[in-house]
Backbone bond lengths (Angstrom), bond angles and torsions (degrees), N, CA, C in turn:
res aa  C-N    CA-C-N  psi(-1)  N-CA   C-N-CA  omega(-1)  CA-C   N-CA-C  phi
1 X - - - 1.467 - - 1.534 110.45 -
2 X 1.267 112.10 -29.33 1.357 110.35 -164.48 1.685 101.35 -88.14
3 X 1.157 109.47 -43.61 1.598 106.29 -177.16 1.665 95.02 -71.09
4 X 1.609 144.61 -35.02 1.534 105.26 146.51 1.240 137.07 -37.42
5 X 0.713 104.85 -42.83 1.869 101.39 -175.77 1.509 100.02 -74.76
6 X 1.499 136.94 -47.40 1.199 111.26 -166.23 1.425 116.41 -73.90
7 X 1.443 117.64 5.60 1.586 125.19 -178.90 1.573 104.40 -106.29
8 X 1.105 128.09 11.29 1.498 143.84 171.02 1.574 96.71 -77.93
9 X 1.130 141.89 -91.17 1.292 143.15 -176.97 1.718 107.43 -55.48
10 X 0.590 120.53 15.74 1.837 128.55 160.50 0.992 118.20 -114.32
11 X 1.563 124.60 -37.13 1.253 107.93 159.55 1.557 127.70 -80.01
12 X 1.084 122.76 -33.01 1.379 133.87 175.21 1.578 105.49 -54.90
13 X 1.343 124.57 -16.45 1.230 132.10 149.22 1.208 131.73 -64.83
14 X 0.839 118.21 -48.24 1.979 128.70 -179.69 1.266 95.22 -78.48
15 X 1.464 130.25 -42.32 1.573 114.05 -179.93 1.371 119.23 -78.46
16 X 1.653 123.03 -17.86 1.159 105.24 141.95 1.281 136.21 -76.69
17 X 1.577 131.53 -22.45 1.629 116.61 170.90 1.372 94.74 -49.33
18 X 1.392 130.84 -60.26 1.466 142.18 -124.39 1.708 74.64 -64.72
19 X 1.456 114.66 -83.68 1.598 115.22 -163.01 2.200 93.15 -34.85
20 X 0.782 111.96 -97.57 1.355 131.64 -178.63 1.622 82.44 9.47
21 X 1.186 110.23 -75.71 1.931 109.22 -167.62 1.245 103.35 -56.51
22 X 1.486 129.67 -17.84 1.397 115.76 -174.66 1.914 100.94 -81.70
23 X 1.061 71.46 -55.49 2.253 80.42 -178.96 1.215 113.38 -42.67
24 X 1.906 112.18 -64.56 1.680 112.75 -177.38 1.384 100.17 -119.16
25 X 1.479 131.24 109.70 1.117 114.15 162.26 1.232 142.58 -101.37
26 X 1.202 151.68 114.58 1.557 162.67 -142.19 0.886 98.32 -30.03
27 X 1.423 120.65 108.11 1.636 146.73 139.31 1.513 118.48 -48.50
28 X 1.290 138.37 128.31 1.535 135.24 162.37 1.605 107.75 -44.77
29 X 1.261 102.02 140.68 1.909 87.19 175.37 1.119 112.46 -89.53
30 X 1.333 124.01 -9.79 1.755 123.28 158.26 1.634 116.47 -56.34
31 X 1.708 108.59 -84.15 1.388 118.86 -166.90 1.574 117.27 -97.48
32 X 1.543 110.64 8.29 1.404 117.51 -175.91 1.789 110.23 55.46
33 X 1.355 131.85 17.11 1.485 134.77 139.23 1.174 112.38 -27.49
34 X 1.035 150.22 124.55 1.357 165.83 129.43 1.726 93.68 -11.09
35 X 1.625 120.67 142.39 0.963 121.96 -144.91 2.123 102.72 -156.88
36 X 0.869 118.10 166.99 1.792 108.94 -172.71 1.391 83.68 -99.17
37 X 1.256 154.29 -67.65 1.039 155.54 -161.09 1.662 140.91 -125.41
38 X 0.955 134.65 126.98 1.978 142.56 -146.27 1.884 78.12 -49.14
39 X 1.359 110.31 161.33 1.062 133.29 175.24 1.665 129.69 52.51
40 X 1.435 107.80 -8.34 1.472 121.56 167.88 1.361 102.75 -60.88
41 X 2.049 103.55 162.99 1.353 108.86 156.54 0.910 110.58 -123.42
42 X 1.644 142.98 -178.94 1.161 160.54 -148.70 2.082 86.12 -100.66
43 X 1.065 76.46 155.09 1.512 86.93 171.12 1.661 117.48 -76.81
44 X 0.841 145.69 -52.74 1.372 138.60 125.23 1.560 117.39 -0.52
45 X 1.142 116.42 -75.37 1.619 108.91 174.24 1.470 103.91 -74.08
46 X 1.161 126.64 10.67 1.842 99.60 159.36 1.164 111.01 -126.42
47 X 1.614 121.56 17.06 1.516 114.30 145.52 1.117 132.72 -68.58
48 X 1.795 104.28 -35.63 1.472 114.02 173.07 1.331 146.98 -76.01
49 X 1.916 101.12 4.04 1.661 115.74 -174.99 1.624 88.45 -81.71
50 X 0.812 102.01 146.51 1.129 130.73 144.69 1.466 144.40 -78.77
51 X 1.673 121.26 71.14 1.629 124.82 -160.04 1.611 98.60 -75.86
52 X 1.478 102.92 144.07 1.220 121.47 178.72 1.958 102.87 -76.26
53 X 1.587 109.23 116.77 1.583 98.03 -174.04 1.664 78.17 -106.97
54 X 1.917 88.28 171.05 1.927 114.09 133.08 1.187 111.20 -76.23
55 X 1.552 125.43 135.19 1.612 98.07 11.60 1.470 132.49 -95.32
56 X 1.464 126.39 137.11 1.155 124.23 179.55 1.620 111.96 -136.73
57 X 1.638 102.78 178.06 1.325 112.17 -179.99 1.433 116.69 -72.04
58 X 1.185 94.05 117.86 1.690 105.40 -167.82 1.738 107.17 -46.40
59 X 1.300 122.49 -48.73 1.488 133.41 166.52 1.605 107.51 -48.14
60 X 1.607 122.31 -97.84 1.194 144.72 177.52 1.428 109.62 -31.33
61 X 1.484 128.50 -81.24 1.565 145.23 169.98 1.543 89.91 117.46
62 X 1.367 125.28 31.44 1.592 128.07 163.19 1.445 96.66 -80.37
63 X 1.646 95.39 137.83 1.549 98.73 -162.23 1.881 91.24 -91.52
64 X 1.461 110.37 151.24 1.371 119.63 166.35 1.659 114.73 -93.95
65 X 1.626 115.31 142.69 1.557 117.40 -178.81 1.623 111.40 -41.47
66 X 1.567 112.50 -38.58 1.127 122.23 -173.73 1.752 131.91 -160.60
67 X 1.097 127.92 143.42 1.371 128.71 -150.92 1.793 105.10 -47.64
68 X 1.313 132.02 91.02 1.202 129.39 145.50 1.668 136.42 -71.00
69 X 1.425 104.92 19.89 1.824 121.20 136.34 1.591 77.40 106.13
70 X 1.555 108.18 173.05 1.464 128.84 161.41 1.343 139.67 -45.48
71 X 1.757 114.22 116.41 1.545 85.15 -154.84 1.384 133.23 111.74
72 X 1.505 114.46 -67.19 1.376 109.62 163.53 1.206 139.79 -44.64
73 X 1.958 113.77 119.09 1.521 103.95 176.63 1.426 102.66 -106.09
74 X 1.499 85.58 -178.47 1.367 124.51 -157.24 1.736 84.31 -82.44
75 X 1.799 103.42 158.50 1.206 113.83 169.79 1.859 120.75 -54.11
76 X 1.491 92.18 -43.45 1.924 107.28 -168.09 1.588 89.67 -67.98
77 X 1.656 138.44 -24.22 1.298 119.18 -151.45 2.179 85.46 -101.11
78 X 1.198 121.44 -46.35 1.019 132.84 -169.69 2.162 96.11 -59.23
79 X 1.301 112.11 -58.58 1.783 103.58 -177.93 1.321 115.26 -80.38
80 X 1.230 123.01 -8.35 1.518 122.47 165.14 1.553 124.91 -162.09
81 X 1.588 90.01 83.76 1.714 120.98 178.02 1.915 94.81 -22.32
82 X 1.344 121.84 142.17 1.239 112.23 154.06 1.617 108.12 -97.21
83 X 1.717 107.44 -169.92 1.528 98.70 179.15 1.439 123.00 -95.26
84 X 1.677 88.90 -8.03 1.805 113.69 173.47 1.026 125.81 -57.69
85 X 1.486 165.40 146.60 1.193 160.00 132.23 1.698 125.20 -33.16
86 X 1.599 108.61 -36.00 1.264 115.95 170.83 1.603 113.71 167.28
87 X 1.538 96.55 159.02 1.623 90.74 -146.76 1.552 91.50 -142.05
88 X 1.426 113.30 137.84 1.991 129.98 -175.55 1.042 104.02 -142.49
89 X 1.168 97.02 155.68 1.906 116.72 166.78 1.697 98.61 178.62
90 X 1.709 71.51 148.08 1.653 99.44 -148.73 2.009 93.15 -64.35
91 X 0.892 116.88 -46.55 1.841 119.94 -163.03 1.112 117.80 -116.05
92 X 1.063 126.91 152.45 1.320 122.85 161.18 1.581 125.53 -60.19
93 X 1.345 116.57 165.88 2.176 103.79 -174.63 1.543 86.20 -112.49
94 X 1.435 96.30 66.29 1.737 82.25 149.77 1.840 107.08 -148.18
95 X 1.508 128.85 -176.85 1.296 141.24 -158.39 1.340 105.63 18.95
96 X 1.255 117.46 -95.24 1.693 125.74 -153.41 1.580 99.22 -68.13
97 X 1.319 102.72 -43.91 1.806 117.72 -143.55 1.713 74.51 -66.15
98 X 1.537 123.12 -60.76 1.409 120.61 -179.01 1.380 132.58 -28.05
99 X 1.672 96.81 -55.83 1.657 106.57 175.43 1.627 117.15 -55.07
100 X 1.483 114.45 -47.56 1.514 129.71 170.94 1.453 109.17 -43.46
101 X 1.800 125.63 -62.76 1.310 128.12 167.69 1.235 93.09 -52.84
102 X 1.651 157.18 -89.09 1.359 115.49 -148.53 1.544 134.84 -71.50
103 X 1.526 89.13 -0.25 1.607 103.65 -165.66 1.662 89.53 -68.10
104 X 1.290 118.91 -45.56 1.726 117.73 -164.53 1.263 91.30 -80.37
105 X 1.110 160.45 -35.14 1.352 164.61 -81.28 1.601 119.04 -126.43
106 X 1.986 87.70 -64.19 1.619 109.82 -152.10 1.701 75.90 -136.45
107 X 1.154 142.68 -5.93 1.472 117.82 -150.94 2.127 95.43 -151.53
108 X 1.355 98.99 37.56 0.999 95.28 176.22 2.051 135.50 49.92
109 X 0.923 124.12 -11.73 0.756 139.35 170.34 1.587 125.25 -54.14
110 X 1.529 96.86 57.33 1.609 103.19 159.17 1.165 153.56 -66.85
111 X 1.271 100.23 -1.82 1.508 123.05 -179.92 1.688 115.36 -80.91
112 X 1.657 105.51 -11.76 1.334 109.14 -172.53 1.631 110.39 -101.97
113 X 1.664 95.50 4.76 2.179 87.38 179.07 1.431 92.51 -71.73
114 X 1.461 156.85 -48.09 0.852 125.93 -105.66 1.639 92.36 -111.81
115 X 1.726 122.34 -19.14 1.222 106.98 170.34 1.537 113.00 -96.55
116 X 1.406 123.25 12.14 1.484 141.50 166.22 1.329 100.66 -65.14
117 X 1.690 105.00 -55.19 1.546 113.09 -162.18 1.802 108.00 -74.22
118 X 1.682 119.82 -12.91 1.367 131.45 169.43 1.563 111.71 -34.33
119 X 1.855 82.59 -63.67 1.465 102.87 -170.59 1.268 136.91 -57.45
120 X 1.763 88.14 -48.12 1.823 99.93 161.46 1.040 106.67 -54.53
121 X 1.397 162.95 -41.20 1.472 163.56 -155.04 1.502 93.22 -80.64
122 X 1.480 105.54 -46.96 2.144 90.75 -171.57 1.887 87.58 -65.19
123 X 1.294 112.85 -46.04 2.161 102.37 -150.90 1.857 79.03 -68.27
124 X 0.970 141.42 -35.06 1.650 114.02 -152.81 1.521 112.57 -125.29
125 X 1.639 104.05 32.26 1.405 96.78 162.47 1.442 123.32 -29.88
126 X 1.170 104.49 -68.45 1.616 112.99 -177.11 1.538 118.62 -34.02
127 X 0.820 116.12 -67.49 1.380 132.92 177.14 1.686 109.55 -67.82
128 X 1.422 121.38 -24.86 1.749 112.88 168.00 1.728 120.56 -65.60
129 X 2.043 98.60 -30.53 1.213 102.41 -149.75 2.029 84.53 -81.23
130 X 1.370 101.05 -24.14 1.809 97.67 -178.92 1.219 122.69 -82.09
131 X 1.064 106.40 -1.92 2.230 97.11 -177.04 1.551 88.70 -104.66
132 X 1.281 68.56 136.68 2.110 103.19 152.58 1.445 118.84 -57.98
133 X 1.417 90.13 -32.41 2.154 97.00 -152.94 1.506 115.74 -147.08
134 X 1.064 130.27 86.82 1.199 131.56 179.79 1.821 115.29 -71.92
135 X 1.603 111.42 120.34 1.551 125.99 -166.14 0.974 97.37 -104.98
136 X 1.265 130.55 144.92 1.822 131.94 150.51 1.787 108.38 -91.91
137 X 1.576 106.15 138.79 1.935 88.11 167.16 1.341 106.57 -63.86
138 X 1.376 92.99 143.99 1.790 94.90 173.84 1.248 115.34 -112.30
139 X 1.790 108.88 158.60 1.709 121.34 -162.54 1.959 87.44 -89.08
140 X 1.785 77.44 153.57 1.874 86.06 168.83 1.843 96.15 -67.41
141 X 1.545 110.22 156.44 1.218 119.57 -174.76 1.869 113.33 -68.78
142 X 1.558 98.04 -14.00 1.557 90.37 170.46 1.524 124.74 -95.89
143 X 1.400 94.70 13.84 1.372 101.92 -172.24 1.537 114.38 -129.76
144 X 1.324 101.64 11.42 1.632 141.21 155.93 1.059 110.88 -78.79
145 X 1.476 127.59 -62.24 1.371 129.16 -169.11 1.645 100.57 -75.40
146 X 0.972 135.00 -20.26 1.437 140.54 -170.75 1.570 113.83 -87.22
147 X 1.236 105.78 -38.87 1.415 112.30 -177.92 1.776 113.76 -107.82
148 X 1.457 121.49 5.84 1.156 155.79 -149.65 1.659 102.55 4.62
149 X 1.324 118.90 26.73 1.518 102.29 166.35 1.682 102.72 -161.98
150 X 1.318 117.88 172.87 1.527 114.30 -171.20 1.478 95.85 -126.02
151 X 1.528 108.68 112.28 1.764 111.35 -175.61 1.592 97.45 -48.25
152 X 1.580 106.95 -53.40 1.488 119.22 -164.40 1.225 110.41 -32.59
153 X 1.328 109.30 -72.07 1.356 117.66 179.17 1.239 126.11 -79.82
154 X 1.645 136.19 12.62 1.068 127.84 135.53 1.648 126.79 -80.89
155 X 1.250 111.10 7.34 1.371 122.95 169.20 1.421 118.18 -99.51
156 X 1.481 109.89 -25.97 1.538 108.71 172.60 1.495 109.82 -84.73
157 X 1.635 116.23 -18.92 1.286 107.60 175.99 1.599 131.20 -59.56
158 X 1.873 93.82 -52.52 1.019 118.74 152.37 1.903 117.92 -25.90
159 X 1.078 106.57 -73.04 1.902 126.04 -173.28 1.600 93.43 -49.81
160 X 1.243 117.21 -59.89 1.918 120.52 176.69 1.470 96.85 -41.73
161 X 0.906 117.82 -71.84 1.881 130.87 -156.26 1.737 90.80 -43.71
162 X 1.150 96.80 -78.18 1.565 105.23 -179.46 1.365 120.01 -50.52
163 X 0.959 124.97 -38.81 1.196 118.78 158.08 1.990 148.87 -84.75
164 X 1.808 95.63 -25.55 1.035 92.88 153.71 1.474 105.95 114.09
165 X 1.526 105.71 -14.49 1.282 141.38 -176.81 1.838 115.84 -50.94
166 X 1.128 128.06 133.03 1.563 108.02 171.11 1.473 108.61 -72.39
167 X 1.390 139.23 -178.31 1.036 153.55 -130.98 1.256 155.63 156.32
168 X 1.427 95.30 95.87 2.082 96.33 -147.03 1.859 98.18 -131.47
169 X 1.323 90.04 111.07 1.582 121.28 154.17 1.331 125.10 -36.33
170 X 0.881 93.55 -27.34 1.876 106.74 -168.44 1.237 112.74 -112.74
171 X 1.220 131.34 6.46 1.762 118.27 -142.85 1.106 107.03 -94.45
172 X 1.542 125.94 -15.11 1.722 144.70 176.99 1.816 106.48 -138.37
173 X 1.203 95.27 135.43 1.874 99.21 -174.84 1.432 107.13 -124.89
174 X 1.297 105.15 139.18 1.495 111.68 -175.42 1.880 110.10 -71.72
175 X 0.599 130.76 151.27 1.447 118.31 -152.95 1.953 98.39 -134.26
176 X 1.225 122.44 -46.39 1.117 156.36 168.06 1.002 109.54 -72.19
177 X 1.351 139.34 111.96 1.474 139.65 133.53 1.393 135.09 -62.26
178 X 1.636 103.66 75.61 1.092 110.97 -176.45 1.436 133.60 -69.83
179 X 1.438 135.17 151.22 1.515 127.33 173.24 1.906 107.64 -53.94
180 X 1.223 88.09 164.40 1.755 80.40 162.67 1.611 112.01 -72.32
181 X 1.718 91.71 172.80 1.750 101.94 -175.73 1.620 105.25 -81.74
182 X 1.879 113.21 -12.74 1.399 109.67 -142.48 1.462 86.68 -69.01
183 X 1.640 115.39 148.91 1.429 104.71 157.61 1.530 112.88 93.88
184 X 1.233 115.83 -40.90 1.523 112.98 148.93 1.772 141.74 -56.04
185 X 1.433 121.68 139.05 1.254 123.14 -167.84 1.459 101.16 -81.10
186 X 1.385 122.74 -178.10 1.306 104.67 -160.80 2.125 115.73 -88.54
187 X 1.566 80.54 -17.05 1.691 81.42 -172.17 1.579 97.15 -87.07
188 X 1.348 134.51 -27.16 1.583 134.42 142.97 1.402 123.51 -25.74
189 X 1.682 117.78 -55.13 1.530 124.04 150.46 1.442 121.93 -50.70
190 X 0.983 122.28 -39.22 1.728 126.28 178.05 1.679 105.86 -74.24
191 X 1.413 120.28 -39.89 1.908 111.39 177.35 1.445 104.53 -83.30
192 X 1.510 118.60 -15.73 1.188 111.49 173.57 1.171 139.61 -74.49
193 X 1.266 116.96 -8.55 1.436 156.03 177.46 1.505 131.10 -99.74
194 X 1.429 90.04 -32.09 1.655 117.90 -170.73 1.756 92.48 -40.87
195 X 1.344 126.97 116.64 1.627 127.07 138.43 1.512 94.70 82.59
196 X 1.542 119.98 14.72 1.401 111.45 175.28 1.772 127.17 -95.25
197 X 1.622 99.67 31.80 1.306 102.36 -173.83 1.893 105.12 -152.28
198 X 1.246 106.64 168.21 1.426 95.09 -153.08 1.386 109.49 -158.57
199 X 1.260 135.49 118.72 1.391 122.70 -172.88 1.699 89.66 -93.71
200 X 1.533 116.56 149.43 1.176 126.27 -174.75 1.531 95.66 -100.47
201 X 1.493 94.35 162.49 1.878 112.47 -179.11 1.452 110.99 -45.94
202 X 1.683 110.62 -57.06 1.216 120.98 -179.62 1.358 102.33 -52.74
203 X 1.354 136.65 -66.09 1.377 139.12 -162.64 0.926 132.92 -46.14
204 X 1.872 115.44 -35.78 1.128 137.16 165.78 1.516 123.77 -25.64
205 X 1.555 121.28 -66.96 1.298 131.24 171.77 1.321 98.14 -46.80
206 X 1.697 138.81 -69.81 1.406 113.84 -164.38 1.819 113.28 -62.82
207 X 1.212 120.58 -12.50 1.526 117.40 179.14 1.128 115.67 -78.48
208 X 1.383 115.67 -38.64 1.877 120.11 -169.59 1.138 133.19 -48.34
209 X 1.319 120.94 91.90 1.664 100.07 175.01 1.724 98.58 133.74
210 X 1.693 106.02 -47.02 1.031 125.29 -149.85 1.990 104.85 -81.24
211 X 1.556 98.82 158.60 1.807 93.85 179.21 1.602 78.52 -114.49
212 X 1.654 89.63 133.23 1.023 109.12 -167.76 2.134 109.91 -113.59
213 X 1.354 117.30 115.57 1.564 111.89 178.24 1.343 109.68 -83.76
214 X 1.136 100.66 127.79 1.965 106.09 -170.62 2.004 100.28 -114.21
215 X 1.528 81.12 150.25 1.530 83.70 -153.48 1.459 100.47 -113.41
216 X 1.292 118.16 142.97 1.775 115.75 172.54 1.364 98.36 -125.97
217 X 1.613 111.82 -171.26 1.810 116.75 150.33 1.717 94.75 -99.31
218 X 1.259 118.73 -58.00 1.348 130.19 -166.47 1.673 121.34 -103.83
219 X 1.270 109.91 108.69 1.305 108.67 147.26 1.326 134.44 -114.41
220 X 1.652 89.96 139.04 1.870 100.12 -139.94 2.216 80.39 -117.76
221 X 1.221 113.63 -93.37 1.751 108.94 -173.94 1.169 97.96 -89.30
222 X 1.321 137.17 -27.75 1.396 144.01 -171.21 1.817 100.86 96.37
223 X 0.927 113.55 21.62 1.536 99.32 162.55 0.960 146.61 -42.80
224 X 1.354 113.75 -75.40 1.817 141.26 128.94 1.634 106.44 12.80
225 X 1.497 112.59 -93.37 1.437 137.89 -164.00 1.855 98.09 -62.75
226 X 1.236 109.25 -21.27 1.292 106.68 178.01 1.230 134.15 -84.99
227 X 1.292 108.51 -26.75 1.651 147.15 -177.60 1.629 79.44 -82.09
228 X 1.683 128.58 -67.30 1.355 113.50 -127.53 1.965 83.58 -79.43
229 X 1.371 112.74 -12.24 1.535 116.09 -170.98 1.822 104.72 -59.18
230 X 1.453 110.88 -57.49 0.939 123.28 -159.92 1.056 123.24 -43.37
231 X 2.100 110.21 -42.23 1.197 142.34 163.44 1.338 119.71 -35.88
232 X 1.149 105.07 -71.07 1.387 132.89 179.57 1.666 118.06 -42.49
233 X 1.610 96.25 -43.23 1.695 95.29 174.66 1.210 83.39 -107.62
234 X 1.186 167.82 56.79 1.274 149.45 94.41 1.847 107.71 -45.40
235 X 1.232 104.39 -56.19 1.392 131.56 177.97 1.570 104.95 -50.71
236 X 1.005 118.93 -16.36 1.738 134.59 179.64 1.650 114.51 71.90
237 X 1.826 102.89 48.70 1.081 100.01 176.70 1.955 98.54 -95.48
238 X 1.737 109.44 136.82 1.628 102.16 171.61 1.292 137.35 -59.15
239 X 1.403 112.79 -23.95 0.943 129.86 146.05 1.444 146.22 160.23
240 X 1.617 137.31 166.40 1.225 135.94 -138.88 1.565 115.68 -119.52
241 X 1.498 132.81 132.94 1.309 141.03 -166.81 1.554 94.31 -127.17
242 X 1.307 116.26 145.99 1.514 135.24 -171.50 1.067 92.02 -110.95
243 X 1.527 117.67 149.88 1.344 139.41 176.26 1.538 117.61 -151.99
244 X 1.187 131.43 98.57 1.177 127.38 172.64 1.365 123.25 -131.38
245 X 1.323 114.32 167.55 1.716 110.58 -169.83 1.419 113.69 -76.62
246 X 1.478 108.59 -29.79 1.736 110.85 -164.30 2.247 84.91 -139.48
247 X 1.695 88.45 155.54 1.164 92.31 -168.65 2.179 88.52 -134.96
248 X 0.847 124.20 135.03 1.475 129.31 171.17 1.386 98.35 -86.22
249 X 1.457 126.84 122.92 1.205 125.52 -149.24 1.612 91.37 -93.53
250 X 1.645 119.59 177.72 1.622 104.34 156.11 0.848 90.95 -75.08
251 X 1.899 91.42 163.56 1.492 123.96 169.22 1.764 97.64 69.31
252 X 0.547 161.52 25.36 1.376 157.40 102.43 1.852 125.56 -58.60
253 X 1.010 99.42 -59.33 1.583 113.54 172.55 1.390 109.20 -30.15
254 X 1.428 134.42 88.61 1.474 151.59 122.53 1.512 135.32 -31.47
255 X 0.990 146.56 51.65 1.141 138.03 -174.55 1.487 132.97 -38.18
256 X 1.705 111.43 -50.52 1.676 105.73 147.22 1.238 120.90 -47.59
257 X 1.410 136.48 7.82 1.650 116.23 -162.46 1.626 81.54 -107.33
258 X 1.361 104.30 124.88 1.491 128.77 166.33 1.609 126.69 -31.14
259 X 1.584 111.46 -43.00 1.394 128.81 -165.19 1.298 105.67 -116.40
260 X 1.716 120.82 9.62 1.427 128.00 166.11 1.428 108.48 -47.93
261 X 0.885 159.14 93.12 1.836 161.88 -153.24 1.603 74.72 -90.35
């Protein structure tokens, strides 16, 4: 009797996925193709991402044409040190990888942090197996209630889960209600940001001490992650590793382009 009943709530499960797949069934998160499973893409859209390989800049994680040995950085990491320790993302921000960032973004699509957050786990082993504390950047609170959810931090939640990682929502607060970045040049992104984030009194104790992985969807000049760095070891964290899903490569970065995140 008893092992009936505990197979009562297991099935009442499978017969809801089962309906669920009948009602909505898994869309590609690229081209919306009909798909075997939630968060897959079509084969077609996963020829065209673009994964961030080695070799790359040990700092940045901008990949180089070809192995320039151990160690070697990149020009952008060598003329302007960031405050980060080191910084990945799994794809490049262009075609598919793009549509996916707005798909979670602007179009509700929450169902796609969690195989987003897969990927980040393959580009940033390194950096998962070293933090203490996985952060998401966080939205000003009026721009929380407006957009009623934070991709960021449903992607770092995601990355914790899977990984195993602790994980705090709160640990840096946007303080500043800033404009968006879209459409801004890059030193426009840097005053726009300037001092708009803040580790709180309380927060402090969980930051201290700790290396902390900070989480985006997009890294576009690194403004953002740089600003939210500063905070953070202000906050007396030792120190901070970037992690994001899509990276705007150099020499790509447009500032007139509308959908520049």
């Amino acid at each position: 009797m008893t092992e009936r009943v505990s197979l009562i709530p297991a099935t009442v499960r499978a017969v809801a996925g089962w309906s669920a797949g009948i009602l909505f069934p898994p869309v590609c998160a690229g081209c919306r193709r009909h798909v075997s499973q939630p968060g897959a893409l079509c084969g077609a859209c996963w020829r065209s991402l673009r994964f961030l390989e080695k070799p790359w800049c040990e700092v940045m994680g901008t990949p180089f044409s070809h192995d320039m040995g151990q160690g070697f950085l990149s020009a952008e990491a060598i003329a302007n040190p960031p405050p980060f320790e080191r910084a990945r993302a799994a794809v490049a921000y262009t075609g598919v990888a793009r549509q996916i960032v707005q798909g979670l973004k602007f179009h509700d699509r929450t169902d796609l942090a969690r195989p987003m957050a897969q990927w980040m786990l393959r580009a940033g082993t390194e950096l998962v197996a070293d933090a203490d504390l996985v952060v998401p950047v966080p939205l000003h609170w009026r721009r929380f209630f407006s957009r009623r959810f934070n991709q960021s931090a449903d992607l770092a939640r995601s990355l914790a889960q899977l990984s195993g990682k602790p994980f705090s929502p709160t640990a840096v607060k946007r303080v500043k209600n800033t404009r968006q970045q879209v459409g801004l040049a890059a030193r426009e992104r840097e005053g726009n940001v300037r001092a708009a984030f803040r580790v709180s009194d309380e927060s402090e104790i969980e930051v201290a001490g700790k290396r902390i992985l900070l989480v985006d969807d997009v890294y576009t000049t690194g403004a953002t992650v740089s600003a939210v760095t500063r905070a953070l070891k202000k906050g007396g964290a030792s120190a901070v590793d970037v992690l994001t899903f899509a990276r705007v490569l150099p020499g790509d970065f447009r500032a007139d382009e509308t959908d520049t995140i």
